[in-house]
C-alpha positions in Angstrom: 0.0 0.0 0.0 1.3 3.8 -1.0 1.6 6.3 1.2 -0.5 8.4 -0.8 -1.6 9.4 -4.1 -0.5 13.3 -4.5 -2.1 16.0 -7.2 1.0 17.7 -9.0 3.1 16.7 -5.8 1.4 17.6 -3.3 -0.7 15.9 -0.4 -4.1 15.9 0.9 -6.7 18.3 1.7 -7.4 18.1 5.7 -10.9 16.5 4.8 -10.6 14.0 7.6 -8.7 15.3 10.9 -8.3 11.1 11.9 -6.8 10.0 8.7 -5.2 13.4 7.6 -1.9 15.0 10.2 -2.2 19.1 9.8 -0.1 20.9 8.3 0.2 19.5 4.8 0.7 21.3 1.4 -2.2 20.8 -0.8 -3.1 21.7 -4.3 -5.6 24.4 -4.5 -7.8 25.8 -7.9 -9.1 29.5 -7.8 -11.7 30.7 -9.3 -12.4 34.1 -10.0 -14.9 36.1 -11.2 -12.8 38.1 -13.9 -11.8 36.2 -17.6 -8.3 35.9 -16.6 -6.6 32.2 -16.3 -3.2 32.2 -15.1 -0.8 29.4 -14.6 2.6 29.7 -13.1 4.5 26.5 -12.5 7.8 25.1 -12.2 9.6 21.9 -12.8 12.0 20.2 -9.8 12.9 16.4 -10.4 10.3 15.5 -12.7 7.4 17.0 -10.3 5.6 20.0 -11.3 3.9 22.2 -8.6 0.9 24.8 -9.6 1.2 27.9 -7.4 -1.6 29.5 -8.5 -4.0 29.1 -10.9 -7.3 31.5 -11.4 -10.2 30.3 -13.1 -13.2 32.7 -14.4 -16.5 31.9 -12.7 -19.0 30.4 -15.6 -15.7 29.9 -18.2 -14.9 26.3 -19.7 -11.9 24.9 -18.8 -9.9 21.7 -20.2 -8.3 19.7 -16.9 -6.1 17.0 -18.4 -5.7 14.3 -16.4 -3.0 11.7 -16.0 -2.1 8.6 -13.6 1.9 8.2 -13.4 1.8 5.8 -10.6 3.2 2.7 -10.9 0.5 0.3 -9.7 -3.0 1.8 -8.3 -5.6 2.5 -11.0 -7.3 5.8 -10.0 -10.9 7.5 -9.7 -10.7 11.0 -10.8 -13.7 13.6 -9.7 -14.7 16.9 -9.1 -17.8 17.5 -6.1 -21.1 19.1 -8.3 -19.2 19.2 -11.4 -19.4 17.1 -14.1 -16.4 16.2 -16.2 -16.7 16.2 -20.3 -14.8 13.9 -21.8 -13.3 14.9 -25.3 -9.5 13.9 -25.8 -7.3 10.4 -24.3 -3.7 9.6 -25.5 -4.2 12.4 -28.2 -7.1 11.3 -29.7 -10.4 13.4 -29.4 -13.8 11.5 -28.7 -17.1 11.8 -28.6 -17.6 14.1 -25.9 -19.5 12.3 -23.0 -20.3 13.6 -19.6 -18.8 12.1 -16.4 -19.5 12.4 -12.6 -16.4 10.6 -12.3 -13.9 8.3 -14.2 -11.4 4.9 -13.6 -7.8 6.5 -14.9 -5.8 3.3 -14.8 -1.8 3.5 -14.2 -0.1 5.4 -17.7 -3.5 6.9 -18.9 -4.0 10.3 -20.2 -7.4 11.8 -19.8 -8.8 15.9 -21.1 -12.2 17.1 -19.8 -14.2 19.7 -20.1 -15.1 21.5 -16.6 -17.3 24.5 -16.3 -17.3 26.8 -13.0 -20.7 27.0 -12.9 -21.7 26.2 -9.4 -22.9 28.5 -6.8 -19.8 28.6 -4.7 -22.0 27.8 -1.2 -18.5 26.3 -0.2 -15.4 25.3 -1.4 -15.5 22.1 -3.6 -13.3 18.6 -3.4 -11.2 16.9 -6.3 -10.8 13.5 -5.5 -8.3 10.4 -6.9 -9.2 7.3 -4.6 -7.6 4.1 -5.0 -9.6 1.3 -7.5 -10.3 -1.9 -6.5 -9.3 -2.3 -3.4 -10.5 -2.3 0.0 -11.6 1.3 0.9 -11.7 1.0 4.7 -8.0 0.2 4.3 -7.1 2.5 1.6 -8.8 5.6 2.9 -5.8 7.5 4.1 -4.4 6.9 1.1 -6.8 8.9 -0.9 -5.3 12.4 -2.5 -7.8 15.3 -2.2 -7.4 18.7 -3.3 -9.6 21.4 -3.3 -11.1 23.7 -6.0 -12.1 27.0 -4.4 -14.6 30.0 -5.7 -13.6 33.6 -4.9 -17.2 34.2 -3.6 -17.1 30.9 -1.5 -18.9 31.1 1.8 -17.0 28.5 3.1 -14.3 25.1 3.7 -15.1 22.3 2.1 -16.2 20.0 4.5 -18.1 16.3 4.7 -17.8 13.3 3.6 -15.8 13.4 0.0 -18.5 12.3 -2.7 -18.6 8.8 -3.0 -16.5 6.4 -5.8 -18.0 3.3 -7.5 -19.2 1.0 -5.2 -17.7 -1.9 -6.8 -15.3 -3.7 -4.9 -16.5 -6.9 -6.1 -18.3 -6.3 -8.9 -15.3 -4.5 -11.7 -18.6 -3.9 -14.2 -18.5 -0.7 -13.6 -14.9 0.3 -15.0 -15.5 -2.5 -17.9 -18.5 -0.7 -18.9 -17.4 2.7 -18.5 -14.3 1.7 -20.7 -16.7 0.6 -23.3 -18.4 3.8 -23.1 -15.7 6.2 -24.2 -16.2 6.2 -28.3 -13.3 7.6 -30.4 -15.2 9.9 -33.1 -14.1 9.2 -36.8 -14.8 11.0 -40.1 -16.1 7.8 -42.4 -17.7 4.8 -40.6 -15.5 2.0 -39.4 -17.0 -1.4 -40.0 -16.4 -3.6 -37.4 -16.1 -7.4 -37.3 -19.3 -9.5 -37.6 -17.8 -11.8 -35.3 -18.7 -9.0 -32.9 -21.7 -7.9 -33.0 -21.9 -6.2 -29.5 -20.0 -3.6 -30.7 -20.9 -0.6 -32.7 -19.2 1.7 -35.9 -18.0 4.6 -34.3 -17.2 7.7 -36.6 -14.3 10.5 -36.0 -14.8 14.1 -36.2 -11.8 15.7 -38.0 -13.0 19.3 -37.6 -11.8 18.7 -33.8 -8.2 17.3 -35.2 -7.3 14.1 -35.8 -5.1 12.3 -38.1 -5.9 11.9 -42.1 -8.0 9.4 -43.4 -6.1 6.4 -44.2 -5.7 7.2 -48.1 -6.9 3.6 -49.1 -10.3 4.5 -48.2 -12.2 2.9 -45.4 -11.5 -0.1 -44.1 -14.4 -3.0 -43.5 -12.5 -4.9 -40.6 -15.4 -7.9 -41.1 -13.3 -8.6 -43.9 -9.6 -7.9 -43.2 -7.0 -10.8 -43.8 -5.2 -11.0 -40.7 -1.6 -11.7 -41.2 -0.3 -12.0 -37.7 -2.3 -13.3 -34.2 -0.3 -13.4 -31.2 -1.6 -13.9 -27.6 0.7 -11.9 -25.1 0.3 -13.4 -21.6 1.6 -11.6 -18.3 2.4 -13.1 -15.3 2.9 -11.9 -11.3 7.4 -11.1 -11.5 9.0 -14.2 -11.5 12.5 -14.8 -10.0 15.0 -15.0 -12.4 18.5 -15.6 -11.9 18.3 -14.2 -8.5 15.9 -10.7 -9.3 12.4 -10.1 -9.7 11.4 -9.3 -13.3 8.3 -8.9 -15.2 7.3 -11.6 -18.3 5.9 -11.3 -21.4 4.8 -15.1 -22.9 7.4 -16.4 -20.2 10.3 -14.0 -21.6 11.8 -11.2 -19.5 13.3 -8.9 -22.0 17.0 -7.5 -21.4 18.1 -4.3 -23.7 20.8 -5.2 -25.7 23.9 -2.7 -25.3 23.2 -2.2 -28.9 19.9 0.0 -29.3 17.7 -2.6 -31.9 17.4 0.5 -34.6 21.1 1.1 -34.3 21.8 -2.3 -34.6 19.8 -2.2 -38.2 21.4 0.8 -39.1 24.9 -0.7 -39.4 23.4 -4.3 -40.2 25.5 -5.6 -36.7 24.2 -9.3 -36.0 23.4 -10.8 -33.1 22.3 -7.9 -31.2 18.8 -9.5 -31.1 16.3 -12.3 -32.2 13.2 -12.2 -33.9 11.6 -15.3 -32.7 9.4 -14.1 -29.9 6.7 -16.5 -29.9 3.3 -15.9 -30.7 1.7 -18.2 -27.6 2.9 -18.3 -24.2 6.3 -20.5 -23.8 5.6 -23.4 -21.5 8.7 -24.1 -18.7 10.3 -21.7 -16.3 10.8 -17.8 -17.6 14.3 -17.0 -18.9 15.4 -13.5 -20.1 16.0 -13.3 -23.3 16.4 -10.5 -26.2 13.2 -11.5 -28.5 11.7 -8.7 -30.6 8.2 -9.3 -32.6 8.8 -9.7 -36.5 5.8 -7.7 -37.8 4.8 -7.9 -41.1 5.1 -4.7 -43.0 1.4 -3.3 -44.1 0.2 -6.3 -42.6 -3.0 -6.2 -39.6 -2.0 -8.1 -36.1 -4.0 -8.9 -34.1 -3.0 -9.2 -30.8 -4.6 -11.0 -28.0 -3.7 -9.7 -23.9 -4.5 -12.3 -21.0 -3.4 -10.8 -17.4 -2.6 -13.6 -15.6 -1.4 -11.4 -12.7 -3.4 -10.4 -9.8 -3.3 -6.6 -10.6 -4.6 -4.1 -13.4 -2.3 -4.3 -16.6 -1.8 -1.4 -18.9 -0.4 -1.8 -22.2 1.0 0.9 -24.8 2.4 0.5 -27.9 4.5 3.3 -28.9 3.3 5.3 -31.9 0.2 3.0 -32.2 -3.4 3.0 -31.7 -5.6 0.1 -31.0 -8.8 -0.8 -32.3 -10.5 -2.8 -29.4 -12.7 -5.5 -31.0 -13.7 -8.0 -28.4 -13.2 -8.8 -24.7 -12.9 -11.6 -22.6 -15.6 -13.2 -20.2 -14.9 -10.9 -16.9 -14.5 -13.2 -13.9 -13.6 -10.4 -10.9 
């Protein structure tokens, strides 16, 4: 268990005097009545801390979001204020409103928030620890505090609840489901799928061209590649804890792999990482994925761990076409 999940560095609000000590720095938001918004900030080792910030009452803001922990998928909201989605890993989508929403560890997430409440106190911002026992995890939560110029007063209370869920993950899995990625031409999804819909992408909010062959009708795509990437709790390997991939713990060559190509060295790595999990005990090894060139992959996760996995492929976007059977 963390000690606590801080908002640009900084700890709690005081919300609770049993859970929280006095005395800690804590991030707060003005808002003013006047159009101005002004942000200083600066950067010390990789943490940046918001010294002021002055919102307009009744103005639009965007509040982008993002979870650099290592492990603890977060719930992100704002008390009386909804939350419009429109943007996640720099792509815009259908705008939806949110009371609140699952940011799991290395996800990116823009809303929309308008200062449009009547300021009868000051408000919470709240990231609470997912899927875990609450009681437990309480101190742990991060609160900061978004404060009206006209405010008659603390914020004080209970913090509004998160998903009440603990045993029942349906909530994130559907609210996953829910975000939509807007598109300018319809996307025809696999008919082996049928619970999922076309989804269409809105260029005049700025996206990436059209794919200059035209739409694609995934029902009919010739998949050239399928390989099932499995994870696994750390396994001990010659003496240290590392993470696997299909029973593989990769090891960076001295060698970077696009250097390696560039003055055709050998031996600097393999291209034989399988495509299914390797049965027998996890080795390290230097195994790179031989993708086909123009070809469609289609890649298959199973989280064997005990944990939330998040997965990001670098310069790539996934279409999501089908999950699993959820078994909590």
């Amino acid at each position: 268990m963390p000690d606590g999940v801080l908002m640009n560095g900084k700890g709690p609000y005081r919300y609770n005097k049993t859970l929280v000590p006095d005395g800690i720095d804590y991030e707060t938001i003005h808002v003013h009545p006047g159009n101005t918004s002004l942000l200083f900030c600066w950067q010390l080792r990789s943490i940046t801390s918001l010294t002021v910030l002055e919102l307009g009452a009744g103005k639009t803001y965007r509040f982008r979001v993002h979870n650099v922990g290592i492990s603890t998928s977060l719930n992100f909201r704002i008390q009386n204020h909804n939350m419009l989605l429109v943007e996640t890993e720099g792509s815009y989508t259908v705008q939806q409103n949110y009371t609140n929403l699952d940011i799991h560890v290395g996800q990116s997430y823009s809303f929309l928030v308008t200062m449009d409440q009547n300021a009868s106190s000051d408000y919470y911002i709240v990231a609470s620890a997912r899927f875990v026992n609450e009681s437990r995890w309480s101190r742990v939560t991060g609160v900061a505090i978004l404060h009206y110029s006209n405010s008659k007063g603390k914020a004080s209370g209970p913090l509004p609840d998160p998903p009440n869920d603990f045993y029942d993950k349906s909530f994130s899995m559907n609210q996953a489901r829910s975000i939509r990625f807007a598109c300018s031409g319809r996307i025809q999804v696999a008919t082996r799928h049928p619970h999922l819909t076309s989804l269409r992408w809105n260029l005049s909010a700025g996206a990436a061209r059209p794919n200059p062959q035209g739409s694609f009708r995934y029902g009919s795509i010739n998949v050239s590649q399928v390989y099932v990437l499995k994870n696994k709790p750390p396994a001990v390997i010659d003496g240290k804890r590392r993470a696997t991939l299909n029973g593989i713990s990769y090891s960076p060559p001295e060698t970077p792999p696009r250097l390696a190509d560039e003055y055709k060295l050998k031996g600097v790595y393999t291209l034989d990482f399988p495509s299914r999990p390797l049965k027998g005990a996890p080795k390290i090894g230097r195994s790179l994925i031989d993708g086909t060139y123009r070809g469609f992959m289609e890649i298959i996760f199973q989280n064997n761990d005990t944990k939330m996995q998040t997965y990001h492929m670098d310069g790539y976007a996934f279409f999501v076409v089908g999950y699993a059977n959820w078994h909590g």
